[in-house]
OpenMM code with the backbone's topology and positions (N, CA, C; nanometers):
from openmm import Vec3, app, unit

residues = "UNK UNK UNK UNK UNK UNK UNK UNK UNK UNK UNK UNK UNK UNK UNK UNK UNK UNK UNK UNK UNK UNK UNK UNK UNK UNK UNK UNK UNK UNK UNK UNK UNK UNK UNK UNK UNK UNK UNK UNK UNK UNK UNK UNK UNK UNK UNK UNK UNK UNK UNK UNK UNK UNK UNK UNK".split()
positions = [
    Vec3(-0.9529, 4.8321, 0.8165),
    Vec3(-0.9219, 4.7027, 0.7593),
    Vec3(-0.9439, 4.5962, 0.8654),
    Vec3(-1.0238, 4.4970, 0.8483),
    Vec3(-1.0636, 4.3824, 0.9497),
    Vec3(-0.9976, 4.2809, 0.8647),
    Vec3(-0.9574, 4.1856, 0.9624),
    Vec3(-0.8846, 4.0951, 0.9714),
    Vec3(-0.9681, 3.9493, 1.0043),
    Vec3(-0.9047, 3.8253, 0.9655),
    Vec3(-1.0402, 3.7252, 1.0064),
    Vec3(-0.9005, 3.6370, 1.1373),
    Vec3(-0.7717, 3.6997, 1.1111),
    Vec3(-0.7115, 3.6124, 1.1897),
    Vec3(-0.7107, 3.6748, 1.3850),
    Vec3(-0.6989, 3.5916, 1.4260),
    Vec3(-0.6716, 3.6747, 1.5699),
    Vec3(-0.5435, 3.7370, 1.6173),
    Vec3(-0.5324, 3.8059, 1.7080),
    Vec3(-0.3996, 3.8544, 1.7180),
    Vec3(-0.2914, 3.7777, 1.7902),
    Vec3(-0.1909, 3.7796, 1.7470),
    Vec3(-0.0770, 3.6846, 1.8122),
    Vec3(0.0330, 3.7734, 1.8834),
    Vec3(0.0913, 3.7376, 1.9120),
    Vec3(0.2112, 3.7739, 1.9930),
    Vec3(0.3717, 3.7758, 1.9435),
    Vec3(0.4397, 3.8741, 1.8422),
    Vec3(0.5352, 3.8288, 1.8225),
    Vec3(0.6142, 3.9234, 1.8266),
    Vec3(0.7691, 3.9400, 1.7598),
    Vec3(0.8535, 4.0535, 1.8190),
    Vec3(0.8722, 4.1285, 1.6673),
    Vec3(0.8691, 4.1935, 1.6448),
    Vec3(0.8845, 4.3119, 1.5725),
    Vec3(1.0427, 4.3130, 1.5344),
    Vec3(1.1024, 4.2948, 1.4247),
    Vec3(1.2242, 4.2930, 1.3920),
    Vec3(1.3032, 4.3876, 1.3452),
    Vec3(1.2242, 4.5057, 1.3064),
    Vec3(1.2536, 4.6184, 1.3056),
    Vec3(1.2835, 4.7085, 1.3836),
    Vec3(1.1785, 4.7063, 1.4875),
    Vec3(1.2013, 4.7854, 1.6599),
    Vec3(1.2371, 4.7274, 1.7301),
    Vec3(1.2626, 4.5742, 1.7216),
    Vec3(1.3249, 4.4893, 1.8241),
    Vec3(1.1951, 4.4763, 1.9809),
    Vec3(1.0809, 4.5474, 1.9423),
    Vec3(0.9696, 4.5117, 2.0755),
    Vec3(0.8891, 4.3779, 2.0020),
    Vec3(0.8124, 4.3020, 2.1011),
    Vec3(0.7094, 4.2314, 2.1161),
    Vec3(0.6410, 4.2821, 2.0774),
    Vec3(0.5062, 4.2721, 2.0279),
    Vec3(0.3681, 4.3505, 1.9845),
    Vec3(0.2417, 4.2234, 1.9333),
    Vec3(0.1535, 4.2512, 1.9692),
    Vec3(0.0769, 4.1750, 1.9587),
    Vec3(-0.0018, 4.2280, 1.8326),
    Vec3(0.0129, 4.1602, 1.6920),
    Vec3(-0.0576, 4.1768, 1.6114),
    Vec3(-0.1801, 4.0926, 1.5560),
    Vec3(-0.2330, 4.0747, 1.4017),
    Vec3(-0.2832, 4.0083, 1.3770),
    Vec3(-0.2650, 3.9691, 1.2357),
    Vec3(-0.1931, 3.9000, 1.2233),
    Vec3(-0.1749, 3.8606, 1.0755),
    Vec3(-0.2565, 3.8702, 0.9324),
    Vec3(-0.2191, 3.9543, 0.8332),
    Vec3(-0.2625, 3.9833, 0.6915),
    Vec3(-0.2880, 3.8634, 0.6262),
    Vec3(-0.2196, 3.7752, 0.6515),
    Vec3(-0.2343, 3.6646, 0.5760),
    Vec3(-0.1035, 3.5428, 0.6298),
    Vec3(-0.1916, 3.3955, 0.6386),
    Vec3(-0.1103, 3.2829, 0.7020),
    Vec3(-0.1146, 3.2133, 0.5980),
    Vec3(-0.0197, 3.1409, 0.6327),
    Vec3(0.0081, 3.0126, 0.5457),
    Vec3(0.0746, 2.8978, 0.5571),
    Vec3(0.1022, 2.7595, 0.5083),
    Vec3(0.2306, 2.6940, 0.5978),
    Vec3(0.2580, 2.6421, 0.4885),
    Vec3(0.4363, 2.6139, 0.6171),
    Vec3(0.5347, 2.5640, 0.5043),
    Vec3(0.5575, 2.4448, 0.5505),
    Vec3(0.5273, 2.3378, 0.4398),
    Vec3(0.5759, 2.2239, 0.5345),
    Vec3(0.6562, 2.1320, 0.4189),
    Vec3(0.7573, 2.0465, 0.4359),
    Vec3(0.8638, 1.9580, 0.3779),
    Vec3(0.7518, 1.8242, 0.3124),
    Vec3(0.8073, 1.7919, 0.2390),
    Vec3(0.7183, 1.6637, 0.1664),
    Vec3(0.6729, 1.5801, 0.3057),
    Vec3(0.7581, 1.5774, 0.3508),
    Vec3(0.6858, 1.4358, 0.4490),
    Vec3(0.7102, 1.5222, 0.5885),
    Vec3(0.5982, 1.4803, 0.7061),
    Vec3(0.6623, 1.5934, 0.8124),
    Vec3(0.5491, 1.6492, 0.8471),
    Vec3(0.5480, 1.7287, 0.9563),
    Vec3(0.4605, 1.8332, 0.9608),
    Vec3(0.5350, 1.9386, 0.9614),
    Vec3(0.4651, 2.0757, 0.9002),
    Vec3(0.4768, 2.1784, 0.9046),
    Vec3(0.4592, 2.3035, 0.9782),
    Vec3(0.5486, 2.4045, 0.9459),
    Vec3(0.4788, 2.5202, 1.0236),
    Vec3(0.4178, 2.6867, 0.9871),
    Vec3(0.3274, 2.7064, 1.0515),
    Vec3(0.2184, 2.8064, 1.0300),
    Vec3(0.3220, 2.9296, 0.9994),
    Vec3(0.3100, 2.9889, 0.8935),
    Vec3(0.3963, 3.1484, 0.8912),
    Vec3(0.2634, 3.2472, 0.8606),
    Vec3(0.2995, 3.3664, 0.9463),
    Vec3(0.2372, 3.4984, 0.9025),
    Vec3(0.2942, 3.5770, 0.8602),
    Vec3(0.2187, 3.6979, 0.7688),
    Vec3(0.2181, 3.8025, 0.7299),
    Vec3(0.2344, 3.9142, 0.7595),
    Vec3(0.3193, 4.0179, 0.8842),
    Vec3(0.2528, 4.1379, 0.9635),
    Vec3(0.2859, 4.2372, 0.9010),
    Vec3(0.2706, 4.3451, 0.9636),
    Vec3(0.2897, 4.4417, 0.9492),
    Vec3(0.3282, 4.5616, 1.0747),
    Vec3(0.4147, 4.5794, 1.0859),
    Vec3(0.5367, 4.6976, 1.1796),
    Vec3(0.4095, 4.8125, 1.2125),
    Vec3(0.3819, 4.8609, 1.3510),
    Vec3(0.2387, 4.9390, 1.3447),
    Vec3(0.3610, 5.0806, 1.3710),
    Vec3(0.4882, 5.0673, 1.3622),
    Vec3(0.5942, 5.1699, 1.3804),
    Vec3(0.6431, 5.2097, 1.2590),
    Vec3(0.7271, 5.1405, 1.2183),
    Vec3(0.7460, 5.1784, 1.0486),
    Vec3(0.7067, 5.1248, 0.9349),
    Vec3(0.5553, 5.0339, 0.9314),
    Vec3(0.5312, 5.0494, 0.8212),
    Vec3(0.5785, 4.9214, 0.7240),
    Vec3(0.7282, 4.8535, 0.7985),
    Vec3(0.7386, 4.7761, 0.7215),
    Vec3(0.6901, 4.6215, 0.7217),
    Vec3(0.7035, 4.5222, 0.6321),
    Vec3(0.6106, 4.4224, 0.6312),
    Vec3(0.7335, 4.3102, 0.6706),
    Vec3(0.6525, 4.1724, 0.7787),
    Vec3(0.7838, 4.0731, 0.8179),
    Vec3(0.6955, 3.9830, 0.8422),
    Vec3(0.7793, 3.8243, 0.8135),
    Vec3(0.6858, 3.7092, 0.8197),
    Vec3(0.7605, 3.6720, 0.9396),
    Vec3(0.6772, 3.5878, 1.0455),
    Vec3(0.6772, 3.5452, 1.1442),
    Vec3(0.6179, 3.4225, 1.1865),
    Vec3(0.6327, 3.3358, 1.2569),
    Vec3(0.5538, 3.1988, 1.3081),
    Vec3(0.4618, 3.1942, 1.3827),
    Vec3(0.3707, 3.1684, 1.3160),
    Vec3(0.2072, 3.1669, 1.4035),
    Vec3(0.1804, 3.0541, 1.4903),
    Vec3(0.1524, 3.0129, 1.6001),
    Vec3(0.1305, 2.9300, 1.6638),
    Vec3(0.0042, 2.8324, 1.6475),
] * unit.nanometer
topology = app.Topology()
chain = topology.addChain("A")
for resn in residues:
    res = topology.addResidue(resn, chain)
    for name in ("N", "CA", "C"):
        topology.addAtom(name, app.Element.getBySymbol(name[0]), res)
C-alpha cells in the first residue's frame, strides 16, 4: 500500500512510543473564522489499531 503523504513523527497512543508514520488520509479542522489545523489518519504498525493525530 503506497501512500502520497510523507511520513511524520508522532506518538502512538496505544504503545505510548513515538513512531514515525505516514498518514492514510489528512484533513483539517478549522472553526468558521480562524485558521485551522491539519489532522491525520494512522495506523498502530503494533496493534493494528487506527488514531487521528496532528500533522504539521
Amino acid at each position: 500500500m503506497s501512500s502520497k503523504h510523507s511520513t511524520v513523527k508522532v506518538k502512538d497512543p496505544t504503545t505510548g512510543k513515538e513512531v514515525s508514520l505516514a498518514p492514510i488520509k489528512v484533513w483539517t479542522l478549522a472553526p468558521k473564522r480562524g485558521k485551522g489545523v491539519k489532522i491525520g489518519l494512522f495506523k498502530s504498525p503494533e496493534t493494528g489499531k487506527y488514531f487521528r493525530a496532528k500533522v504539521e
